[in-house]
C-alpha positions in Angstrom: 16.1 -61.2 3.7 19.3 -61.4 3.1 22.7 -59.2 4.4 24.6 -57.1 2.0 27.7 -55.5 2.3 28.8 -52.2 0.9 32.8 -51.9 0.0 34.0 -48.7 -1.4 37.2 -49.0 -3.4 39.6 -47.1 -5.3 42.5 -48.9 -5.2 42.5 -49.8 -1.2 39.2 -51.4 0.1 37.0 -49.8 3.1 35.3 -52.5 4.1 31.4 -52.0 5.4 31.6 -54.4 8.8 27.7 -54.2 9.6 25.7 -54.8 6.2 22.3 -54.1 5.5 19.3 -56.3 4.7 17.5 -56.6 1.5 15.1 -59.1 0.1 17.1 -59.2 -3.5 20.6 -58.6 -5.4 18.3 -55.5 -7.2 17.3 -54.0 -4.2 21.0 -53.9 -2.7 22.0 -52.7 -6.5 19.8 -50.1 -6.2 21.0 -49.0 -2.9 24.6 -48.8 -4.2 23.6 -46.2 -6.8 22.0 -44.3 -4.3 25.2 -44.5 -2.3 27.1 -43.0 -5.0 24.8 -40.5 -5.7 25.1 -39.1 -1.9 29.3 -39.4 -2.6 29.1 -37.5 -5.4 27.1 -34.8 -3.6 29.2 -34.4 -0.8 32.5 -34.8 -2.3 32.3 -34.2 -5.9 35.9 -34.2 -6.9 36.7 -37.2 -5.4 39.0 -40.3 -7.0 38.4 -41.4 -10.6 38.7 -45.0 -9.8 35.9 -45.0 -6.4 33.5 -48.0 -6.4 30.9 -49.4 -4.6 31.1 -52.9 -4.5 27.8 -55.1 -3.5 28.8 -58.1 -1.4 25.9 -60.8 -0.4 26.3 -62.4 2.8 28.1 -65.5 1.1 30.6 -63.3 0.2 29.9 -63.1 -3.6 30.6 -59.6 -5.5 27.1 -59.0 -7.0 28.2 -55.4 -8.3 30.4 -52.6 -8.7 29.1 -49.5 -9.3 31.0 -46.6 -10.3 30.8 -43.2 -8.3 32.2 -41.0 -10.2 31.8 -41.1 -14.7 35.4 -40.9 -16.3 33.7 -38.3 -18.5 33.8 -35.7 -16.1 
């Protein structure tokens, strides 16, 4: 198992301090997308530009995924 981080961004970093474990890059990717999909629940007019970025414990960006679609 390895520790992943979960960063949301939109132009000024909140960094995710405790991490979570997962036994691969997919896993964590498919955690992200869940992530966003709770954002865009609870706040669904929130900034254009929000991310979740994927950080492995080595510090490597292993994916960004996009919360909210530019296409409305």
């Amino acid at each position: 198992m390895r520790t992943y981080y979960f960063d949301m961004k939109d132009g000024v970093a909140a960094r995710d301090r405790s991490g979570l474990e997962f036994g691969s890059d997919g896993a964590a990717i498919a955690h992200s997308k869940s992530l966003a999909e709770d954002v865009r629940t609870k706040r669904p007019g929130g900034h254009p530009d929000l991310r979740i970025v994927v950080i492995d414990e080595n510090g490597r960006e292993v994916h960004r995924e996009t919360v909210y679609s530019k296409n409305g």
